[in-house]
N, C-alpha and C positions, 0 to 999 in steps of 0.2 A: 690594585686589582681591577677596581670598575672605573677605570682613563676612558678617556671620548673615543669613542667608534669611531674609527677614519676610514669611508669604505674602499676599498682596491679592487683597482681594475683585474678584471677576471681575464686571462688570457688562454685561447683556446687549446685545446689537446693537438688541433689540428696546426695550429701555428708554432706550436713550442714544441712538439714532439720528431714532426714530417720535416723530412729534407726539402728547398725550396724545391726541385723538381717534381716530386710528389704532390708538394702545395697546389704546384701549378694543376698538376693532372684532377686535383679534386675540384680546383677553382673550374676549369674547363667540363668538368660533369655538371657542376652545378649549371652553370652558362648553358649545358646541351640538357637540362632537365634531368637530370636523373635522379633518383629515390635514393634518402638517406640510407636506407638498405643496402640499396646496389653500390651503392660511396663506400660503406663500411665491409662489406665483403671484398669489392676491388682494395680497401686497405688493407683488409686479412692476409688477399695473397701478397702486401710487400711485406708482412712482418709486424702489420702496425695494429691493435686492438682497440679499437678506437669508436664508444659506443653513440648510437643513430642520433643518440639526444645531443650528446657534444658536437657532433657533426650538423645536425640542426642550429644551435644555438651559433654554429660558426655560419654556417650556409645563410641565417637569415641575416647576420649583419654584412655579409660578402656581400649578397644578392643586393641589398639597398644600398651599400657603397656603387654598384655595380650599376644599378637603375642609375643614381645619379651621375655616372660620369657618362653614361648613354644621353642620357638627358641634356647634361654639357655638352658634350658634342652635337647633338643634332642643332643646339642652340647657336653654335660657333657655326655650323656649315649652312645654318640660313641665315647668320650675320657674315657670314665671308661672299654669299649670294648676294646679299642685297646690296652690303656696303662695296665689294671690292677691296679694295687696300688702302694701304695708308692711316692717316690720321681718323676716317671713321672708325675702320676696323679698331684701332688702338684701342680708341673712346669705350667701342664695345667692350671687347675684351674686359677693361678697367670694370666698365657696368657686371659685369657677370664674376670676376672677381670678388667683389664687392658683396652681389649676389649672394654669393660662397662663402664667405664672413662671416654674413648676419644669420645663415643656416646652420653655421656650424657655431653659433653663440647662442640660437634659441634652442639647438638641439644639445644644451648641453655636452656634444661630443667632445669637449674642450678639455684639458687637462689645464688647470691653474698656473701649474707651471707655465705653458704654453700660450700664456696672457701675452705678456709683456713682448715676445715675438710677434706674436699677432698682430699688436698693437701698432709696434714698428712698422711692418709691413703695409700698414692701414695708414698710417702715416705718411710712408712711403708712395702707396698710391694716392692719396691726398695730392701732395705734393703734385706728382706729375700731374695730375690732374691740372692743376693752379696752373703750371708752366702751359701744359698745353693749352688753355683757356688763353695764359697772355701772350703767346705763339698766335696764336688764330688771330687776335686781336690787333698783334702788331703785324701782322704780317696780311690783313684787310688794310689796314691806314696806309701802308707801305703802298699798296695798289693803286688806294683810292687817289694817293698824290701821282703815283706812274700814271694810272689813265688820264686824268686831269692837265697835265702835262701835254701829253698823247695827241686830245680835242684840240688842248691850243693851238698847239705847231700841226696841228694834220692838214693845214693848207699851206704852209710856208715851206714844209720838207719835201723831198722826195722819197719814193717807194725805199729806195737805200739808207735814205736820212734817216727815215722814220724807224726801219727794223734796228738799224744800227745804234739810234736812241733808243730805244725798248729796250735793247740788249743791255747796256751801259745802266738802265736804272734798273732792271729788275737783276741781272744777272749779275749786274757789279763788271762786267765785260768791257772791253773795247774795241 
């Protein structure tokens, strides 16, 4: 009779009861301000009874999902400004992932179960990370021998010799 309290996640009226189109329309008031009130009467008229407190208790975890992927994004579109593309960009990206991790491990939002994915994925990024580091690294040495190269013979070649040797070491070309 008295086993350990396991607590369960509590899942909204508005998420388990509303067709996802309806979800959408309540998600879209919320985003345009509107009063639990006015949420809960536009629910009346599809059929749905759905009282201002459950629609609060949804609306505020909505709205701070909501906040943060605004917040991601504005982060991504002045890292896509600064950096440009490519390899920075990735790096970012990987950083703001990461980011996203350790918030959603100190916020507890985590389901146990959803550990050991996590984990992988963290791993995952890990990983490229490391690649990428020894990408960058092999691929600076790789230069420093092309330019190196480049100095010696840049009095011995001609304008043709020299682009044509460039080509062959950095591109692997002929």
């Amino acid at each position: 009779m008295g086993g350990p309290h396991t607590k369960t996640r509590r899942h909204s009226k508005v998420e388990t009861e509303l067709s996802p189109e309806i979800k959408t329309q309540v998600d879209r008031l919320l985003i345009e301000n509107a009063t639990y009130e006015e949420i809960a009467e536009f629910l009346k008229t599809k059929g749905h009874d759905i009282s201002k407190s459950s629609i609060g208790r949804y609306g505020k975890e909505f709205l701070n999902a909501y906040k943060r992927l605004r917040m991601i994004e504005d982060q991504s579109k002045t890292l896509v400004s600064e950096a440009g593309s490519g390899m920075v960009l990735e790096e970012a990206a990987s950083k703001i992932f990461s980011q996203q991790i350790i918030e959603m491990l100190l916020d507890a939002g985590m389901e146990p179960k959803n550990l050991p994915k996590l984990a992988m994925a963290f791993s995952m990024l890990q990983s490229s990370s490391v690649s990428r580091e020894k990408f960058k690294s092999d691929l600076k040495k790789k230069m420093d021998k092309v330019l190196d190269k480049a100095e010696k013979s840049m009095k011995k070649l001609s304008k043709e010799e020299m682009l044509k040797s460039l080509r062959e070491d950095v591109y692997g070309l002929a």
